[in-house]
VOPAGU-2260 file (C-alpha; in pm, 1 decimal, decimal comma):
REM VOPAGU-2260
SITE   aa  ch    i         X         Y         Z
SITE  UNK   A    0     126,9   -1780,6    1669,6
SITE  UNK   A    1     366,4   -1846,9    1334,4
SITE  UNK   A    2     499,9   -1496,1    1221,6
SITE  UNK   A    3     350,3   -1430,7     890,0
SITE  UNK   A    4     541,0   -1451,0     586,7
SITE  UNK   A    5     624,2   -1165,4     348,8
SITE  UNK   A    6     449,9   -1080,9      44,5
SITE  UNK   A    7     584,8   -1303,5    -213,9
SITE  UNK   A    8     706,5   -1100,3    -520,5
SITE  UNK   A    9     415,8   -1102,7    -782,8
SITE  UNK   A   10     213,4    -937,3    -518,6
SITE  UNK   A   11     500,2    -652,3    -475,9
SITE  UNK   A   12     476,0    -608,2    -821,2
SITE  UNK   A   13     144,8    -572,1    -827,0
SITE  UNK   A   14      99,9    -352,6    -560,3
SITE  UNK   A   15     351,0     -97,5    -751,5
SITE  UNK   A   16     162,1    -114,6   -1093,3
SITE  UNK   A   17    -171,6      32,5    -960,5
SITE  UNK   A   18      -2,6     284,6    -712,2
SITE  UNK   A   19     206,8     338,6   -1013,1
SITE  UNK   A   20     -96,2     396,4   -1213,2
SITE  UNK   A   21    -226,3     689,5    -963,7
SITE  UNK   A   22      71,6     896,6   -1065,9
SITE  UNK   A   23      53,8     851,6   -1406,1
SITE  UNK   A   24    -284,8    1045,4   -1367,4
SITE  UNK   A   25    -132,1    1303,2   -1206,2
SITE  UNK   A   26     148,6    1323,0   -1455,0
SITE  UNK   A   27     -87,6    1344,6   -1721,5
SITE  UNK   A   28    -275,8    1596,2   -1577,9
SITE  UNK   A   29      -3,3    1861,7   -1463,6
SITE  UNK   A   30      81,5    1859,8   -1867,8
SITE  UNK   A   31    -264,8    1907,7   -1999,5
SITE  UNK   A   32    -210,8    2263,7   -2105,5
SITE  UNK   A   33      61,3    2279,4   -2320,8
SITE  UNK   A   34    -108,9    2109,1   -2607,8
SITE  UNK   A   35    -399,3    2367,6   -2574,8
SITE  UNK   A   36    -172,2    2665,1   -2505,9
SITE  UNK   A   37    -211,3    2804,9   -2834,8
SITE  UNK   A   38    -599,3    2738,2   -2828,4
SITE  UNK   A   39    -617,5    2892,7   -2518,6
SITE  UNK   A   40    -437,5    3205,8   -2669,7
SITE  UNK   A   41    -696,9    3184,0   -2986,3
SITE  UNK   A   42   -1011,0    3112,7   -2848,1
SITE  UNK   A   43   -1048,6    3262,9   -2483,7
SITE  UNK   A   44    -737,5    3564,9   -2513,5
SITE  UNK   A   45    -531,3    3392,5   -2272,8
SITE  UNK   A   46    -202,6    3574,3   -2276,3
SITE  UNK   A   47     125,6    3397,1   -2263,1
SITE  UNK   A   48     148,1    3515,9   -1898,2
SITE  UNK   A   49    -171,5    3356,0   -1796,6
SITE  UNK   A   50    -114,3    3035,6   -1915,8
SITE  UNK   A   51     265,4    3080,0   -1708,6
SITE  UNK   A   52      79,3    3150,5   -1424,9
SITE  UNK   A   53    -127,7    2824,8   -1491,1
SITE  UNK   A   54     192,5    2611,0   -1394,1
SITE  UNK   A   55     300,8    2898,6   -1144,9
SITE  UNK   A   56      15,6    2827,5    -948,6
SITE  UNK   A   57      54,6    2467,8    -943,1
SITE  UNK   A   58     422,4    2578,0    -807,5
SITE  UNK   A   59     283,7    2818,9    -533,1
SITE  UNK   A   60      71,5    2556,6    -417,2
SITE  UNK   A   61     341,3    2261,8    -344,9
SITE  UNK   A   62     534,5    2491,2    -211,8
SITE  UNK   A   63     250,4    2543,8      75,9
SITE  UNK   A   64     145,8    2152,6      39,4
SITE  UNK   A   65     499,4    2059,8      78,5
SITE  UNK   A   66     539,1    2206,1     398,2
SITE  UNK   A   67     318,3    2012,4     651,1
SITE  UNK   A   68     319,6    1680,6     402,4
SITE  UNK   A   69     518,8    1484,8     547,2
SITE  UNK   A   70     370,9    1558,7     874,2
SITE  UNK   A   71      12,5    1431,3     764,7
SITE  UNK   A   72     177,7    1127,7     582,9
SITE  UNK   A   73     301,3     960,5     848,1
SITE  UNK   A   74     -11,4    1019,2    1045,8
SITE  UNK   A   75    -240,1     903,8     831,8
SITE  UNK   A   76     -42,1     630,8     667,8
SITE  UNK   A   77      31,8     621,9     311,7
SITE  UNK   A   78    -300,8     411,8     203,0
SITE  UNK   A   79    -557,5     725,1     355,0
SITE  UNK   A   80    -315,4     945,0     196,2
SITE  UNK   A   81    -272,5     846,4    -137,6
SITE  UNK   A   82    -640,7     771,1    -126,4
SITE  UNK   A   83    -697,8    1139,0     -13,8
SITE  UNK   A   84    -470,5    1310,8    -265,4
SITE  UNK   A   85    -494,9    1075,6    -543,0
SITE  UNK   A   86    -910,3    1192,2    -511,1
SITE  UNK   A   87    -768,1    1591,4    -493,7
SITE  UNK   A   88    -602,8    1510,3    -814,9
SITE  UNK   A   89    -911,6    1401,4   -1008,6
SITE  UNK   A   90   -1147,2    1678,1    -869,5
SITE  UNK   A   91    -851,1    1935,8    -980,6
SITE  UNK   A   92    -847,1    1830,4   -1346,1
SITE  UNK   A   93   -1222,5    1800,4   -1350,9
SITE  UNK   A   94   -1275,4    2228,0   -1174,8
SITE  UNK   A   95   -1007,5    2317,4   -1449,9
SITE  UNK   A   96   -1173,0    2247,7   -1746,4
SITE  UNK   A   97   -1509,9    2332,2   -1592,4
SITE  UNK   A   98   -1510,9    2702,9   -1723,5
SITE  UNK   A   99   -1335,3    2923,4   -1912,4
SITE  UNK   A  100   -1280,7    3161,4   -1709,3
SITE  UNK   A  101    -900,2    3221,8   -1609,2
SITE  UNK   A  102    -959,2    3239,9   -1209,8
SITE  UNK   A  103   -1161,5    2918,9   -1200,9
SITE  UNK   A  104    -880,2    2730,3   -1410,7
SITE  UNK   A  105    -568,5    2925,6   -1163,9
SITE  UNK   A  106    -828,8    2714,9    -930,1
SITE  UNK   A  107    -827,3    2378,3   -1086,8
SITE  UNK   A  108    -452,0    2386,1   -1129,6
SITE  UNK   A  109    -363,6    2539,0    -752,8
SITE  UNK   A  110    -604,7    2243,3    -622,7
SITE  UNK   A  111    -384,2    1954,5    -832,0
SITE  UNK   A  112     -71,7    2075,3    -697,7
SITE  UNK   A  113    -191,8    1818,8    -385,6
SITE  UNK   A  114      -8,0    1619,6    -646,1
SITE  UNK   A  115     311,7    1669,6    -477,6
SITE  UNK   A  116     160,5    1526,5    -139,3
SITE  UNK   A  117      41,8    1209,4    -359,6
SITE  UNK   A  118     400,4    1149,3    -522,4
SITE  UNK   A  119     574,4    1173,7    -140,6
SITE  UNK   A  120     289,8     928,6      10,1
SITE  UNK   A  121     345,8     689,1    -312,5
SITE  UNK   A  122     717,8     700,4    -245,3
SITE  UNK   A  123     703,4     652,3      81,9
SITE  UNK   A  124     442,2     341,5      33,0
SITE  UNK   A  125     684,1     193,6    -247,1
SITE  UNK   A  126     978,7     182,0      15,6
SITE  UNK   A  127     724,1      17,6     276,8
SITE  UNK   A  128     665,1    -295,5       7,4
SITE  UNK   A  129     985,8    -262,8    -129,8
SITE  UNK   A  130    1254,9    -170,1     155,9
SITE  UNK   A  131    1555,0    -428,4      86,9
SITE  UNK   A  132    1384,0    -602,4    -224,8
SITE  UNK   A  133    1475,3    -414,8    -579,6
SITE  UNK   A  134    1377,6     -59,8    -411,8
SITE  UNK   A  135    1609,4     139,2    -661,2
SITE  UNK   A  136    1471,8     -84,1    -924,7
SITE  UNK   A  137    1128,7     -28,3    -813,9
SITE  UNK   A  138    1084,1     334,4    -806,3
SITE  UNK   A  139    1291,6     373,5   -1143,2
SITE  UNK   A  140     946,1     107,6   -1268,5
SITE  UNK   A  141     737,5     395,5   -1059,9
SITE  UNK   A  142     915,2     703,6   -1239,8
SITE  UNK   A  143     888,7     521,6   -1616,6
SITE  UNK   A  144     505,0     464,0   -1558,6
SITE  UNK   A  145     440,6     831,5   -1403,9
SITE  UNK   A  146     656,8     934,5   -1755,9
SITE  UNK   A  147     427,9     752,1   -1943,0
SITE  UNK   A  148     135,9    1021,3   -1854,7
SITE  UNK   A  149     362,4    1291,9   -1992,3
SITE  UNK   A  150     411,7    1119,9   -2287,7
SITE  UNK   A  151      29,6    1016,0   -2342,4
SITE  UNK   A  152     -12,4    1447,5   -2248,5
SITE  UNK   A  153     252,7    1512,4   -2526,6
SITE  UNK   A  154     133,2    1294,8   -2784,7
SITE  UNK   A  155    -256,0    1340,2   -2738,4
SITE  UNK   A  156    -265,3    1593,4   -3037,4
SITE  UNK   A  157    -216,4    1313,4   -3262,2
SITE  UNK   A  158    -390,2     997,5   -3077,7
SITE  UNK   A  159    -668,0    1253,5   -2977,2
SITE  UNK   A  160    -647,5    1473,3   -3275,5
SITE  UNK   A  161   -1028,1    1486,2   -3294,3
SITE  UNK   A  162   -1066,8    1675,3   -2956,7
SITE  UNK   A  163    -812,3    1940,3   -3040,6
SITE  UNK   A  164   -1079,3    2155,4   -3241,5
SITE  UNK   A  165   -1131,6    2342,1   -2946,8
SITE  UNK   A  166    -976,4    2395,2   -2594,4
SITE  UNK   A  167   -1230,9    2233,9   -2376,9
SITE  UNK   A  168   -1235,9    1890,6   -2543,7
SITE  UNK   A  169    -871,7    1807,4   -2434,8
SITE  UNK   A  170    -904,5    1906,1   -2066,1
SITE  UNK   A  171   -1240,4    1715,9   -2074,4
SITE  UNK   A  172   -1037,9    1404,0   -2135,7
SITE  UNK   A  173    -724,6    1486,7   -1927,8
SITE  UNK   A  174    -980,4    1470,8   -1616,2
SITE  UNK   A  175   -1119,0    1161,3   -1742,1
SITE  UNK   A  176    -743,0     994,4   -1757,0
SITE  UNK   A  177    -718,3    1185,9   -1438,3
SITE  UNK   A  178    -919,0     930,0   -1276,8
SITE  UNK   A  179    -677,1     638,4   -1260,3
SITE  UNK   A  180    -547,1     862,2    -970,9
SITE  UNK   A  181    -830,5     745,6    -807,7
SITE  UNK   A  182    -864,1     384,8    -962,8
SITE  UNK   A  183    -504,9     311,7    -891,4
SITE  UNK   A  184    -525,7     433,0    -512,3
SITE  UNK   A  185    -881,6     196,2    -445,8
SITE  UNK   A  186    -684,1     -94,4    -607,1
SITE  UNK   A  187    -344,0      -9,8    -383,6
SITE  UNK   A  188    -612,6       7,9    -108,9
SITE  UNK   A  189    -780,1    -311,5    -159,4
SITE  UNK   A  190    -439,9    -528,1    -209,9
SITE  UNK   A  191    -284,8    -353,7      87,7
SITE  UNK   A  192    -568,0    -432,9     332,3
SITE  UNK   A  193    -575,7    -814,0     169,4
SITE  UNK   A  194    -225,2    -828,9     222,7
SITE  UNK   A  195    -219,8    -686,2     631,3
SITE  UNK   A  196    -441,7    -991,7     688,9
SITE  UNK   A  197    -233,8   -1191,7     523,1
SITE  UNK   A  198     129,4   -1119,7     536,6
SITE  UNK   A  199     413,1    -927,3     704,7
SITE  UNK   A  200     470,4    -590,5     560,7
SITE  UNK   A  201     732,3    -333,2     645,1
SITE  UNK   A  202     692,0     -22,9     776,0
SITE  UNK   A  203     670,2     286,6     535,3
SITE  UNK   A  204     959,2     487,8     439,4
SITE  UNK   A  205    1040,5     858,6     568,1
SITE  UNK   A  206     908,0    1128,7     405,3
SITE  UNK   A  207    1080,6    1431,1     404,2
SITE  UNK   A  208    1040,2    1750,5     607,3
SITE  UNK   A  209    1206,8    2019,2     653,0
SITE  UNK   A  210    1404,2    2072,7     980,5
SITE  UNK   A  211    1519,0    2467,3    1005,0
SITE  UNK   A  212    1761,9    2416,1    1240,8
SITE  UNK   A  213    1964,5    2178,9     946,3
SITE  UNK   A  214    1983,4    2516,6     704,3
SITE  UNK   A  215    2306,6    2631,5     844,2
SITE  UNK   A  216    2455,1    2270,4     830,6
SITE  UNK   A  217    2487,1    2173,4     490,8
SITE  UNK   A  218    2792,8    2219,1     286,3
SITE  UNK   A  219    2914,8    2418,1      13,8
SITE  UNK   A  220    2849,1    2096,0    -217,8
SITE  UNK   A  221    2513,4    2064,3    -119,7
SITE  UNK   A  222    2427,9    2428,7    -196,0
SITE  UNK   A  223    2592,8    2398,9    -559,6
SITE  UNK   A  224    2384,1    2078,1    -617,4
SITE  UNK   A  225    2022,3    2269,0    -491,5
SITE  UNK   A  226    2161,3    2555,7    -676,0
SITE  UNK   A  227    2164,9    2354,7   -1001,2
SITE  UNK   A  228    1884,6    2163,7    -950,3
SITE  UNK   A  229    1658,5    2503,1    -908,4
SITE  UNK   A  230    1852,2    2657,0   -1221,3
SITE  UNK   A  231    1856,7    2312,6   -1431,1
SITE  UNK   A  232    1448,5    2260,0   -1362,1
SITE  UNK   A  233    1403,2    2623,6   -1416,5
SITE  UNK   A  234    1470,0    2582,1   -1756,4
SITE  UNK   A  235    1300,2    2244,4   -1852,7
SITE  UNK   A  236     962,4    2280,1   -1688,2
SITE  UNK   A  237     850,4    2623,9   -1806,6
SITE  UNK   A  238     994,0    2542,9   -2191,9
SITE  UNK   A  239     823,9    2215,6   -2217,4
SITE  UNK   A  240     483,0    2435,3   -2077,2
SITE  UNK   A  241     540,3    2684,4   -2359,5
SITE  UNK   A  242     741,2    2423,7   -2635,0
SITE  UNK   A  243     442,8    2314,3   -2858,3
SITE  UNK   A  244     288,3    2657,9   -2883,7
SITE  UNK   A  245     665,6    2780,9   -2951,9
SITE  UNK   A  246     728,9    2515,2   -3223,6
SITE  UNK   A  247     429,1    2573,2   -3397,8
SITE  UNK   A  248     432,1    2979,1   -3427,4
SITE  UNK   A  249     786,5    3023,9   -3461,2
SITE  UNK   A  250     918,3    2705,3   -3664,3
SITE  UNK   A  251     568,9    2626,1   -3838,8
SITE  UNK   A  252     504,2    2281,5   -3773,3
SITE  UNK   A  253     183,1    2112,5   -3695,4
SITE  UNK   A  254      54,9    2021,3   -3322,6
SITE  UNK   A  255      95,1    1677,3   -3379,7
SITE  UNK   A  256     491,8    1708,8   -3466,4
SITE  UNK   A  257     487,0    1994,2   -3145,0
SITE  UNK   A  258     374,0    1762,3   -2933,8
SITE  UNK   A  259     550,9    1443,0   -3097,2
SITE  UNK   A  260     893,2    1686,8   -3008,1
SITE  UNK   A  261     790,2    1757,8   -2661,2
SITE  UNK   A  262     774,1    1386,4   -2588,3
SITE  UNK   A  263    1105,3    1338,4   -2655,8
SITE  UNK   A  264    1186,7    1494,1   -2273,6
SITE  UNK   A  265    1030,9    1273,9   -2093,3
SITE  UNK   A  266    1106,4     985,2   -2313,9
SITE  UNK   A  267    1479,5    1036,5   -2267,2
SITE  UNK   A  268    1414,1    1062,5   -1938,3
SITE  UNK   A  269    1213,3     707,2   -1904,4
SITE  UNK   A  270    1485,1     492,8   -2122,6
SITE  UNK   A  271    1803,5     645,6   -2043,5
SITE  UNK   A  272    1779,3     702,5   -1632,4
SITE  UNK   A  273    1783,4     395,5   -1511,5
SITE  UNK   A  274    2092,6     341,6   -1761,0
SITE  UNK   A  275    2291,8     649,6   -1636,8
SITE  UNK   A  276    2264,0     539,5   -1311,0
SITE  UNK   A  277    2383,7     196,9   -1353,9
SITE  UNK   A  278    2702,1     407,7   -1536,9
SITE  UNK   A  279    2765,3     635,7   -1294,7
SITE  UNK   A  280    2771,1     318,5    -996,7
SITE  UNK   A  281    3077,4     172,5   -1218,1
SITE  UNK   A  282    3249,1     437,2   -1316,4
SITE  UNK   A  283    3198,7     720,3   -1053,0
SITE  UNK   A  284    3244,3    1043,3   -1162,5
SITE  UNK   A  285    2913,9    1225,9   -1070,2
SITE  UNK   A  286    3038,8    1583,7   -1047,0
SITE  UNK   A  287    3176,7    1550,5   -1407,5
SITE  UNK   A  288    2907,9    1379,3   -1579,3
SITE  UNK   A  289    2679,3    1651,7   -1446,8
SITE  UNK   A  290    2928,1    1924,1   -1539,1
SITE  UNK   A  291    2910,3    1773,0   -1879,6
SITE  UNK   A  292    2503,9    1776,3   -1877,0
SITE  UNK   A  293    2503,3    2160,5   -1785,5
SITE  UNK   A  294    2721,8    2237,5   -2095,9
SITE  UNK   A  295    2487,3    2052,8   -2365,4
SITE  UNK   A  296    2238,6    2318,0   -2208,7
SITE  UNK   A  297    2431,5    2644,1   -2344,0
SITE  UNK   A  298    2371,6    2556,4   -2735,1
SITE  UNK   A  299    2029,2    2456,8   -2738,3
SITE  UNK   A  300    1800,9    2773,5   -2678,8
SITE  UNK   A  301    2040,1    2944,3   -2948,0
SITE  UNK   A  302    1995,8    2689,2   -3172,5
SITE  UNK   A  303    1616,0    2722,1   -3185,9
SITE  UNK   A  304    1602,6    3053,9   -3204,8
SITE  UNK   A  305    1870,2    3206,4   -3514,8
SITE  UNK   A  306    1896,5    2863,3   -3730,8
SITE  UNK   A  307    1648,9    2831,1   -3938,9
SITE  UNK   A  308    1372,0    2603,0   -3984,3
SITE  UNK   A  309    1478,0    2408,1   -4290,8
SITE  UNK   A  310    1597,5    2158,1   -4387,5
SITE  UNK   A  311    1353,3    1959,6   -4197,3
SITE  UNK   A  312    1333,6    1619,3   -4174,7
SITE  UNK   A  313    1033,4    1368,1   -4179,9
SITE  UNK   A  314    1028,3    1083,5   -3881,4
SITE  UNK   A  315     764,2     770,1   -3932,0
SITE  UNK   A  316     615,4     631,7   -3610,6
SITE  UNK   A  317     410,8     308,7   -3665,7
SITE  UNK   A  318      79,7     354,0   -3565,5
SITE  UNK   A  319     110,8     760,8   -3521,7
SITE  UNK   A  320     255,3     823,5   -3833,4
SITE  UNK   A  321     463,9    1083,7   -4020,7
SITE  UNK   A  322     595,5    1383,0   -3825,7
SITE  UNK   A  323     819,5    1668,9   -4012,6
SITE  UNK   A  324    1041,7    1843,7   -3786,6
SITE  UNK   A  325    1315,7    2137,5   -3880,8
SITE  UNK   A  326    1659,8    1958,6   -3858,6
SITE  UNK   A  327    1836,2    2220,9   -3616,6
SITE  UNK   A  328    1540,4    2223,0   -3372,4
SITE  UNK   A  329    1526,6    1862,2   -3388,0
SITE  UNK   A  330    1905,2    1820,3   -3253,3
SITE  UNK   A  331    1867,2    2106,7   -3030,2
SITE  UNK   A  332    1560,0    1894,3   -2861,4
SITE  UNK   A  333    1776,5    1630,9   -2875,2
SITE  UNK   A  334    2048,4    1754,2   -2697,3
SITE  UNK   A  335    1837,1    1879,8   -2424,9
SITE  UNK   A  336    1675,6    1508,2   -2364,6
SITE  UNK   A  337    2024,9    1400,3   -2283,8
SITE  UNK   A  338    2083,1    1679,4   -2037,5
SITE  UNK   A  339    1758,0    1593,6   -1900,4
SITE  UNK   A  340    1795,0    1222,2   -1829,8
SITE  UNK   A  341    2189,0    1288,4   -1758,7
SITE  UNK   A  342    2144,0    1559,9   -1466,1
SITE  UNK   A  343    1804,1    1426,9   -1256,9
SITE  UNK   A  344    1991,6    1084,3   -1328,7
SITE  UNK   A  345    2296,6    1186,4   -1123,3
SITE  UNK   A  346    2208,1    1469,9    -910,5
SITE  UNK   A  347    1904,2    1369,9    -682,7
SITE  UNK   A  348    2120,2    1020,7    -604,0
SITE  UNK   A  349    2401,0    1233,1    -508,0
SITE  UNK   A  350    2290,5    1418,6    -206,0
SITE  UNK   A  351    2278,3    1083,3     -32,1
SITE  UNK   A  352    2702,3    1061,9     -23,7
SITE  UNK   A  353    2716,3    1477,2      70,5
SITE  UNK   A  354    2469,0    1493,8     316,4
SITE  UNK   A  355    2422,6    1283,9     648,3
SITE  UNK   A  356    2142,1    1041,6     666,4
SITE  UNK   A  357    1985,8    1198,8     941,5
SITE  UNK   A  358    1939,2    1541,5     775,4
SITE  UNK   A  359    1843,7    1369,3     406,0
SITE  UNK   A  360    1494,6    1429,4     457,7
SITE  UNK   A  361    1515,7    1825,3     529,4
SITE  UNK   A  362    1790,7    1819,0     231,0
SITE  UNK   A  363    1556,6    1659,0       2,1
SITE  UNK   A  364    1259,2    1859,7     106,9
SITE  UNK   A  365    1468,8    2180,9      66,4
SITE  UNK   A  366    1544,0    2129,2    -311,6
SITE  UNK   A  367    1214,7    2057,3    -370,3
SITE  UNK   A  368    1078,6    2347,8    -245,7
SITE  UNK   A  369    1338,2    2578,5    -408,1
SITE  UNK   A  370    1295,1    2392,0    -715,5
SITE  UNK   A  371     920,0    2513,5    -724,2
SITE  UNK   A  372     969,8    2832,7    -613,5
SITE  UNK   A  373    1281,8    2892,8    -895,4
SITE  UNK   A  374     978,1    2696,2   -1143,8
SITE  UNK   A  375     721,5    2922,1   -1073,3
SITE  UNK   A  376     918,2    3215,6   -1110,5
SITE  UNK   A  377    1067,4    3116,6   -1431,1
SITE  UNK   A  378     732,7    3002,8   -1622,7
SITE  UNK   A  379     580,5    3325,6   -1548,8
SITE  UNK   A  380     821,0    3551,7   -1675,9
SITE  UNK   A  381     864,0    3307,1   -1958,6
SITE  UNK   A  382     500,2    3401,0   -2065,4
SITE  UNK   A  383     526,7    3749,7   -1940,8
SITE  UNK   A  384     828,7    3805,9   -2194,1
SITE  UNK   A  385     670,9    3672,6   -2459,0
SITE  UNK   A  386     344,5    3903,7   -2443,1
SITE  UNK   A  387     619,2    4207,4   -2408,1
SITE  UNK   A  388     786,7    4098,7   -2737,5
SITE  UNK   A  389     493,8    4002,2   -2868,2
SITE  UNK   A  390     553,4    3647,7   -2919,1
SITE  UNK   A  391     322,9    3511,6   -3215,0
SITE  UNK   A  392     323,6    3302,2   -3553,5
SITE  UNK   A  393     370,3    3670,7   -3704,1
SITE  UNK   A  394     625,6    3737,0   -3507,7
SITE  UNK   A  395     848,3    3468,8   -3376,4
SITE  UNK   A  396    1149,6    3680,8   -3288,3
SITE  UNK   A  397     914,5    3793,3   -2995,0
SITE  UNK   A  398    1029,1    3424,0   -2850,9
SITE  UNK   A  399    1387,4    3571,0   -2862,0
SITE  UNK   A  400    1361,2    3709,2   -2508,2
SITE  UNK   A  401    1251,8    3394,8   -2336,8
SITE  UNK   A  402    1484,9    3217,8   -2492,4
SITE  UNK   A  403    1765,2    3431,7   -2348,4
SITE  UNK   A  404    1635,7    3403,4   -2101,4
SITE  UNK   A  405    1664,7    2974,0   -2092,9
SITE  UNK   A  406    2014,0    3004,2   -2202,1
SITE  UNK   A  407    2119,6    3233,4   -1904,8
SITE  UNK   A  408    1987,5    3012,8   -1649,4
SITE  UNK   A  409    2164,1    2731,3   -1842,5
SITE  UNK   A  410    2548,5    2999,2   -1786,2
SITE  UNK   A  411    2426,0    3004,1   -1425,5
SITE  UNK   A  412    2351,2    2620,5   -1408,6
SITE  UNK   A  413    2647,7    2575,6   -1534,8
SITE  UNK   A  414    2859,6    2771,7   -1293,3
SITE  UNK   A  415    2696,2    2551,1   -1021,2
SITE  UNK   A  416    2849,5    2244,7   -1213,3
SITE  UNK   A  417    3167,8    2355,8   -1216,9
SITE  UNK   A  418    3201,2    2473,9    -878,6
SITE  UNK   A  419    3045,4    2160,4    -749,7
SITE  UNK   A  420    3313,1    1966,8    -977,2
SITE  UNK   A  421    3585,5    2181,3    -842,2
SITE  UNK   A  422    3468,8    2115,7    -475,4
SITE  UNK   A  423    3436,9    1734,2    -530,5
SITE  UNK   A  424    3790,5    1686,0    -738,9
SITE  UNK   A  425    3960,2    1889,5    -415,3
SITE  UNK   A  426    4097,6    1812,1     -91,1
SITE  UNK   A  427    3782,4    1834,2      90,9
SITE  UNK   A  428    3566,9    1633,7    -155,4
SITE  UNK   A  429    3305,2    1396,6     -73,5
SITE  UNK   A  430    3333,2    1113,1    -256,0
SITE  UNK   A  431    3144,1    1234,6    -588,8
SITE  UNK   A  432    3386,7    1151,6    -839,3
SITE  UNK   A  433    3536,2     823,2    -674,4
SITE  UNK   A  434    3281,8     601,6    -478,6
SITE  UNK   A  435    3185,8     298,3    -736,0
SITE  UNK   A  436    2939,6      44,7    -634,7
């Protein structure tokens, strides 16, 4: 009997647009809240700390999803499994907006963090139709759809402006968007079981799982990289969850502009990635450029909080249109999307040349765990400071603390970065700062 031939390249492709499209529901779903955060506040008393414990949660519950993953992955294949989380997903965003009562939504939101399972099994499939044909390429395509969500989550205050006269309305739609998790995993299913009959596919890619006994192995490097990574994503996740109500009680701008300003994250994020790592293949240099990322950190917080809110400046977007934004805010945003596509861009990458391939999986699985835990911990006494200071369009110094507290993380995130530079441009250096592709 012949030996099948390999899925010829349109099909690839296709296959990664609809498993791509399962994590853009997800995506979209984890940032449902901020947009509502201040309606939350108005119209059911949520306090700042219960909508921190909304992400925190979600946090708490990858860190306990994380665990056996990878384990249930690889028995169950990465078509059952994205099948089976992409359908957790949906239900998730459909319990949270079910009632407003706090415990039900801490619910909704612990349920989605199966999320995390979804993103490893999606990975993992990607590498399986992908292994030795564009993979980097690939899941950079994956990562700029997923992005997509949290831009469509950011921007829904002014494409959906007519559901934002309550709280309800915009989770109603976030779980109906959340269904694509579904959609894309039933499509992904269907061309994957057309394609076993058909063609020779590869086998699916590791996923990653955390080995104990490789703790005590890693180097100094790798703990200054996991050290920065927790700090680094300890300060973008729980300001972006707390950024629109932020911009519009303490620098008076509309939810539309808010949430036009929050996109500009994940949008940095989406175009310039894929570009930074291309830079840092030719020139090297990974330990600066990330040293360099963790100082445009140190201004930004301060910036937001003593310069004032004028002048401000008025941005057209065709088809959205006209959002006005206070000038200093607007650079300090700025500056924090190029920290935000410069670090991820370099750092994740990175563990591949300090760690060995054998113990990349329980490296990898490591930093994502801390990561959540340093999240969760952070985002909750983000909201917790702000109900202390009392945080409110009355008061907006009461936003003072937490953003203290973003700038000390960014001191400590910084510290990392230069001790990881220092490491990698000495004697016992790992290649950081000199391998080029």
């Amino acid at each position: 009997m012949p030996e099948r031939p390999p899925p010829p390249a349109w099909y690839r492709w296709l296959v990664l647009l609809f498993i791509s499209l399962a994590m853009f529901g997800n995506y979209y779903l984890y940032d449902t809240i901020a947009p509502v955060a201040d309606l939350l506040k108005a119209q059911l008393g949520f306090t700042d700390e219960d909508i921190g414990l909304l992400y925190s949660v979600y946090s708490w519950g990858a860190i306990l999803f994380l665990l056996p993953g990878g384990v249930l992955i690889d028995r169950y294949g990465t078509r059952k499994s994205t099948m089976l989380f992409g359908s957790i997903c949906a239900v998730a965003g459909f319990v949270t907006m079910a009632s407003d009562n706090l415990y039900v939504m801490l619910a909704g939101r612990f349920i989605l963090s199966a999320a995390e399972l979804l993103i490893v099994a999606i990975t993992a499939a990607i590498a399986k139709w992908f292994r030795g044909k564009e993979l980097a390429f690939a899941m950079g395509i994956n990562l700029t759809i997923a992005r997509l969500g949290q831009i469509g989550a950011d921007l829904s205050p002014t494409w959906a402006q007519a559901y934002y006269s309550n709280w309800r309305d915009p989770l109603i739609l976030g779980a109906f968007l959340g269904l694509t998790c579904i959609l894309g995993a039933v499509i992904y299913w269907v061309l994957e079981v057309r394609a076993e009959a058909r063609y020779n596919l590869g086998e699916a890619g590791a996923t990653d799982k955390l080995v104990l006994s490789d703790l005590v192995r890693f180097n100094p490097s790798f703990w200054y990289i996991t050290a920065l990574c927790v700090g680094f994503y300890s300060i973008i996740f729980p300001f972006r969850s707390f950024a629109i109500k932020y911009f519009i009680e303490a620098h008076a701008m509309t939810r539309e502009a808010g949430g036009f300003q929050n996109s500009f994250l994940p949008f940095a994020a989406m175009i310039a990635t894929p570009l930074i790592g291309l830079l840092t293949d030719k020139v090297g240099r990974r330990a600066t450029l990330m040293l360099i990322g963790s100082l445009l950190l140190l201004p930004v917080f301060l910036m937001m909080g003593y310069l004032p809110s004028t002048p401000t400046v008025s941005i057209w977007v065709p088809l959205m249109g006209t959002f006005v934004m206070p000038v200093y805010v607007l650079v300090a945003v700025i500056l924090l999307g190029i920290a935000f596509a410069l670090i991820p861009a370099i750092m994740w990458p990175s563990v591949a040349y300090i760690v060995e391939q054998n113990r990349l999986g329980s490296a990898y699985a490591l930093m994502f765990l801390l990561q959540q835990g340093g999240v969760s911990g952070a985002v909750w006494l983000a909201g917790w400071s702000n109900d202390t200071a009392g945080a409110s369009a009355a008061n907006p110094a009461g936003y003072l603390p937490m953003l203290w507290m973003f700038t000390l993380l960014g001191v400590a995130s910084l510290a990392c970065a230069f001790l990881l530079w220092r490491k990698e441009t000495g004697p016992q250096a790992h290649g950081l700062e000199t391998i080029r592709a």
